[in-house]
N, C-alpha and C positions, 0 to 999 in steps of 0.2 A: 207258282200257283198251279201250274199245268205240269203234271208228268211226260203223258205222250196221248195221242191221239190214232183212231183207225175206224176202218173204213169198209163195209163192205164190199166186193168187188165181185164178177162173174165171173172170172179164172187168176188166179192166185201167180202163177204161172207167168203169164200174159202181161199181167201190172208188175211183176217185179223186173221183169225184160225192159218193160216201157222206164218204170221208176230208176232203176237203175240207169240208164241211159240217160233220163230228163236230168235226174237232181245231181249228177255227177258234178258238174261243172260247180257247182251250189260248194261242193266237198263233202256232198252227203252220198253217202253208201250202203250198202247193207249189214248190218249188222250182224244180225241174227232171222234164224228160220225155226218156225215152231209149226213139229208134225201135226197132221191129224190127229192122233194119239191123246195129245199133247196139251191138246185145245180143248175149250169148254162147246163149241159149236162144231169140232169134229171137219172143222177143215184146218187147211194149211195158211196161216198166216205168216208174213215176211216186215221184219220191222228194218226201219233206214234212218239213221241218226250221220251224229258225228262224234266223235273220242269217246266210243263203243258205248254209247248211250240212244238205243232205238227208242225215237218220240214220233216218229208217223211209220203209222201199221196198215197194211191192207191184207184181207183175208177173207177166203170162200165158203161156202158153205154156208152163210149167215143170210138172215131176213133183212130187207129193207128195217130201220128202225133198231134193231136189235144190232143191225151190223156196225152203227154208229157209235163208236164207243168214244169215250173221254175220259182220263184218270186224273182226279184232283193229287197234289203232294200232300202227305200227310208228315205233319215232325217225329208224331209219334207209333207204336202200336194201342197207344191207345184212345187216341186219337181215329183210325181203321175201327175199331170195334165203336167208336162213337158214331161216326158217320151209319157205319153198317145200321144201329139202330133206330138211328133218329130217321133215318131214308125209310126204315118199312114201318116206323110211327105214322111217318108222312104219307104212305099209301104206295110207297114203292116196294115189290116183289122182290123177293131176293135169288140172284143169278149167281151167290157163291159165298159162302159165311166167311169171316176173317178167316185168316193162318196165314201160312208163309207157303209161298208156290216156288219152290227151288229151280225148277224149268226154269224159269225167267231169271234168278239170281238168288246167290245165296241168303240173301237179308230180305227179299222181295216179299212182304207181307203186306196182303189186300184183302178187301172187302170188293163185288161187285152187287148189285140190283138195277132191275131195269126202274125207269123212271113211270109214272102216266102215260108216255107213247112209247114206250119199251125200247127207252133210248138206254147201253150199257153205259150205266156210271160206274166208275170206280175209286176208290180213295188207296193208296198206297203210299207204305211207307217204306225205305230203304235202309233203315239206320240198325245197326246191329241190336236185339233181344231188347 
């Protein structure tokens, strides 16, 4: 049901020193690091999984609320394009239309919208074309 999950944080830096150190023992580590560049909110975000699957994110530069993010699984891609519309049906804005976001993986196709309190949802699918 759940992809992965992330967090706003006030130094990006700071929480991956700490993370890193806390969840270790856990056999969670980091995975991956996505530049400023990179990012929809233009900070640096660090995700920390296990068997090179990052499911908890922390990242700077984000609003209380916005910084909140949660990515449903989706089976399909079309399934990502269902979600995407029935959320701004529902009165959700949209924080990024379907495609496939290669940064993150090469299958990595998503939808985001923020929700009523401008919490990031997202629906992603993994599964090749």
């Amino acid at each position: 049901m759940l992809d992965h999950v992330g967090f706003a944080v006030a130094d990006a830096e700071r929480s991956r020193t700490f993370y890193e150190q806390a969840l270790a023992p856990l056999g969670i580590g980091l995975i991956m690091t996505v530049t400023p560049e990179q990012t929809q909110s233009g900070g640096t975000a660090h995700g920390f999984g296990k068997d090179g699957n990052p499911s908890f994110w922390v990242g700077d530069n984000e609003l209380v609320g916005e910084g909140t993010h949660v990515a449903f699984t989706a089976a399909t891609r079309a399934e990502v394009d269902a979600f995407h519309a029935a959320a701004l049906a529902a009165g959700g804005r949209d924080n990024g239309r379907p495609g496939l976001r290669p940064h993150y993986g090469p299958n990595y196709y998503a939808a985001f919208v923020f929700d009523p309190d401008r919490i990031n949802v997202e629906a992603v699918c993994h599964a090749p074309g």
